[in-house]
N, C-alpha and C positions, 0 to 999 in steps of 0.2 A: 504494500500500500504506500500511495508516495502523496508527499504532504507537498501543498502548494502553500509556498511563501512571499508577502509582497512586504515589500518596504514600508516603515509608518514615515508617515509624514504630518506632523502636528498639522499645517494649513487643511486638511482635510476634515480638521475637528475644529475650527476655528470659526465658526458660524457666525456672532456678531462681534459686536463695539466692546463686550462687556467678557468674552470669551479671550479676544486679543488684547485685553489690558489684561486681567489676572495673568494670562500665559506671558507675558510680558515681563508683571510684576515678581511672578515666582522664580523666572530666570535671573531676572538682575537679583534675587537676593545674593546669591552666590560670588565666589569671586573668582567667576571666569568669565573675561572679557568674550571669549569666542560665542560662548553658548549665548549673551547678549545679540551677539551678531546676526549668530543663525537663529534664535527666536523673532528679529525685526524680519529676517530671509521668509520664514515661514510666514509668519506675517503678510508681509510684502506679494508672497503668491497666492494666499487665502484673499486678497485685496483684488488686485492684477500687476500682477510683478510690469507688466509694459509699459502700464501707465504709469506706476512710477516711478520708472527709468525714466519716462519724459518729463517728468516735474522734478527732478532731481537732476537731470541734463547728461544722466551716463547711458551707457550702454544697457540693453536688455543681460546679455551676457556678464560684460562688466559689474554689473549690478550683483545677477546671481553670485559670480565666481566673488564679491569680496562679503557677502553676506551668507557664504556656502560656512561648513561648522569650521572647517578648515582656511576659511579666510581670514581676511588678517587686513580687515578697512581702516581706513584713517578718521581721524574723529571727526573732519567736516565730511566724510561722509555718512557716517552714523548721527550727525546735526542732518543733514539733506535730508536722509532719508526719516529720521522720526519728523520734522517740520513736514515732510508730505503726509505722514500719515496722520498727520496733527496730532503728534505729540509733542513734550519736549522735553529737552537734555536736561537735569537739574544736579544738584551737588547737594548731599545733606551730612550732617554727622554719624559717622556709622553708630557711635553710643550715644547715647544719653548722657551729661555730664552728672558725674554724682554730686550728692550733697553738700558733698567735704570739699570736691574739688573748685564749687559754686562758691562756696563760703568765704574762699581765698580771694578770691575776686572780690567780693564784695564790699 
């Protein structure tokens, strides 16, 4: 008996607005820039990866290969491409400051 196997592709579970922000948010916890990459990738072809290669001004291609898990994009283009999807780029503090370390400050 032979077993048929296809590739997963999160974009095929990626159904709304509310499905691509959690899958988003769950990836960026982590501290691997790549899987950020390829989560905006999956993204980007649950959306239509062509359009936006055109609103982001690269290639259909170029787009996939530097959002692939194995790419390796530059940060104006992970700004390009979350500004298309109407997202955007922010910076926060990974902890909480404590109490103590609040207290010196103040």
């Amino acid at each position: 008996m032979s077993v048929n196997l296809t590739r997963f592709d999160p974009a095929d579970y990626l159904l709304s607005e509310e499905d691509m922000a959690a899958y988003l948010a769950e990836c960026a916890e982590g501290d691997d820039p790549a899987l950020i990459a390829h989560a905006l990738g999956a993204i980007a072809r649950a959306r239509n990866l062509s359009q936006l290669a055109r609103e982001t001004g690269m290639t259909r291609a170029g787009l996939s290969r530097a959002l692939a898990r194995d790419g390796n994009p530059s940060f104006a283009t992970i700004s390009k491409v979350a500004k298309a999807l109407g997202l955007k780029v922010s910076i926060a503090p990974a902890k909480a400051k404590t109490a103590r370390a609040s207290s010196r400050t103040a």
